[in-house]
C-alpha positions, 0 to 999 in steps of 0.5 A: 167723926164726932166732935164734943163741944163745950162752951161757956163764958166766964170772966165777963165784966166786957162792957166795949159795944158789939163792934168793938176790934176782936182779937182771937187767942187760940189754945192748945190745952195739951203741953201748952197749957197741962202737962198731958199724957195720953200717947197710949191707952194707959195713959189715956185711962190715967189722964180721963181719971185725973182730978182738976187738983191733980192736973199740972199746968206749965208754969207762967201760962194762967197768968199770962191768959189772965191778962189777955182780956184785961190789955184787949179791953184797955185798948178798945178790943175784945178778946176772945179766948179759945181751948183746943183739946186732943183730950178726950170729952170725958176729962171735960169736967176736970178741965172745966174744974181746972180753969175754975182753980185757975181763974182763967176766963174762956169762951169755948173748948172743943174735944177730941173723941178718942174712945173712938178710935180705940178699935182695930184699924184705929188706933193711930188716930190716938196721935193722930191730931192734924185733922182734928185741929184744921177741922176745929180751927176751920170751924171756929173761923167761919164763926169769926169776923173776917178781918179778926186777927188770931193768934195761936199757941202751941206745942213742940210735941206733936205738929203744932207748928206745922198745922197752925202754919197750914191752917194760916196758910190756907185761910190767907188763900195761899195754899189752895185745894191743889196743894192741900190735899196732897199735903193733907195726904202726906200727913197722914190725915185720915181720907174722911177728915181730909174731905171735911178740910178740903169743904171748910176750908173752901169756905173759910179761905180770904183773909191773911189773919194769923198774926202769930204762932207761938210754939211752947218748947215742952221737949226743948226742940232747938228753935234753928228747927223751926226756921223754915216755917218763917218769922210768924212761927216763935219758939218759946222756952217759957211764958216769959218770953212768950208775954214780952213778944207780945207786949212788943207787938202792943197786946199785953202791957209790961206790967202784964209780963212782969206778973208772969214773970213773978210766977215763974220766980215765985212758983217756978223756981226761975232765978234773976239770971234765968229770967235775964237770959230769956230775954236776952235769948229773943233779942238774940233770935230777933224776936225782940229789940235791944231797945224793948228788952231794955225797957222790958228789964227796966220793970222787972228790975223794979219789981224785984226780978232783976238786980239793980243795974251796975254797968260799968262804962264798958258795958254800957259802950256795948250796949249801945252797939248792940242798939244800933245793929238792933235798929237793923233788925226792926225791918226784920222783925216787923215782916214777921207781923201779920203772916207773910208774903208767900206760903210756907215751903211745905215740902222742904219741912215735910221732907226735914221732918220725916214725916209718916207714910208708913203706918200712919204716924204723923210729923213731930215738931 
């Protein structure tokens, strides 16, 4: 299978030594960064003509990947910026030309080949992407220092959740040869593919550094759905949401979440009450404290995204309820640092989620 890779620095101005602490962001380019279309050949064609003008992106997302460098150098890292695109080479101009638009700074994109499969024989790999993005993700690994903490960002389109979390698994060590083939197999990754897995991720097992997997809800896919892949796994409704999770883990500052959560008002449409509810929505799912969505509402209101406070004394009782059984849950949601303590239960998902055996298709979630 014949990989086409394009690498580019932009956005310099990194002046932190070589040794600096490097932070891994990884992207999916489709659904989690544009709105692509390329489930049939028609759609394809359509997708590898598009201009860069043309292209739409998911509101909030080049804000929010603006920032990334900017929070890492402030805190003494380096981040690293990397696209994983099931498009294929021949949009890579466009893509490119869309970043530029966007002023989104990267340090590589890797595409998928998908003329290829338009043969006899073939053609399920047009959606077929789990062997794809392990190869790529285990590629890019080994070009990584070991101990380098990344995080992945996905989609509810196709199986991003469910590759990540394997990917995780495997280079933590906690999914071995043994159980990945049979896993690969049940996927419906192609038998070739499968073998260039099984190689990299020899290699590139020992290190638990999959910090967070943060899945965009495209298709509105309920979150409960994702539960059985653990606390590492967060569904995100928007960009919103996604930034105040990681300012809650100290990678991005409330400033930064305030600005994506001006693109979504300004450009998006969002109303005060919509960017309200979204917070309130991870402290309900325990992604986020009572205590961090306050201080999280506290800038957006000074920024004009959120009306003056005016609680009435009851509410404010309620309040501070909320923040005691919110203490609670710091425990629980700090377990969901740093990846976990066992391997996913690959089975009990594979089984939710029907995955193919027949005919190739492959798991959606």
């Amino acid at each position: 299978m014949r990989m086409v890779r394009r690498r580019r620095r932009r956005g310099g101005g990194e002046t932190l030594p070589s040794g600096a602490r490097v932070l891994v962001y990884r992207w999916d380019l489709d659904k989690t960064y544009l709105r692509s279309e390329f489930g049939t050949i028609r759609e394809l064609l359509r997708t590898a003509f598009e201009r860069a003008e043309d292209k739409v992106d998911v509101p909030g997302v080049a804000e929010l990947i603006r920032a990334l460098k900017p929070a890492a150098e402030r805190r003494g890292c380096r981040a690293l910026i990397h696209f994983v695109s099931a498009s294929p080479p021949q949009i890579g101009k466009a893509i490119r030309a869309k970043l530029d638009l966007d002023r989104v700074p990267y340090d590589g994109i890797v595409f998928k080949n998908q003329l290829q499969h338009l043969r006899p024989g073939k053609l399920h790999n047009l959606r077929q992407h789990a062997g794809f993005k392990l190869i790529e993700l285990l590629r890019g690994r080994l070009d990584l220092p070991r101990e380098a903490p990344e995080f992945l960002f996905g989609d509810d389109w196709e199986s991003d959740s469910l590759i990540y979390s394997l990917y995780a698994d495997v280079v933590a060590g906690r999914v071995g040869p043994g159980r990945l083939g049979p896993i690969l197999r049940r996927i419906g990754v192609d038998p070739v593919q499968s073998e260039e897995v099984l190689g990299l991720a020899a290699r590139a097992a020992g290190a638990d550094v999959v910090e967070r997997i943060f899945i965009n809800l495209e298709r509105r896919t309920p979150p409960a759905d994702f539960r059985l892949f653990g606390r590492r796994v967060v569904p995100t409704f928007n960009y919103l949401q996604t930034a105040a999770v990681l300012a809650a883990d100290g990678h991005l500052d409330a400033e930064d979440v305030v600005r994506v959560g001006g693109v979504l008002c300004g450009e998006a449409g969002y109303t005060a009450r919509q960017i309200d509810n979204s917070l309130g929505d991870l402290v309900r799912r325990a992604h986020l404290t009572s205590a961090k969505a306050a201080a999280l509402r506290q800038k957006l209101r000074a920024a004009g995204l959120l009306p003056p406070a005016a609680e009435p004394p009851w509410r404010r009782v309620v309040g501070a309820l909320k923040r005691i059984r919110a203490r609670g849950r710091e425990k629980t949601e700090a377990s969901g640092r740093g990846g976990s303590d066992a391997a996913v239960d690959y089975d009990a998902i594979l089984d939710r989620l029907r995955p193919a055996t027949h005919g190739g298709r492959e798991a959606r979630s």
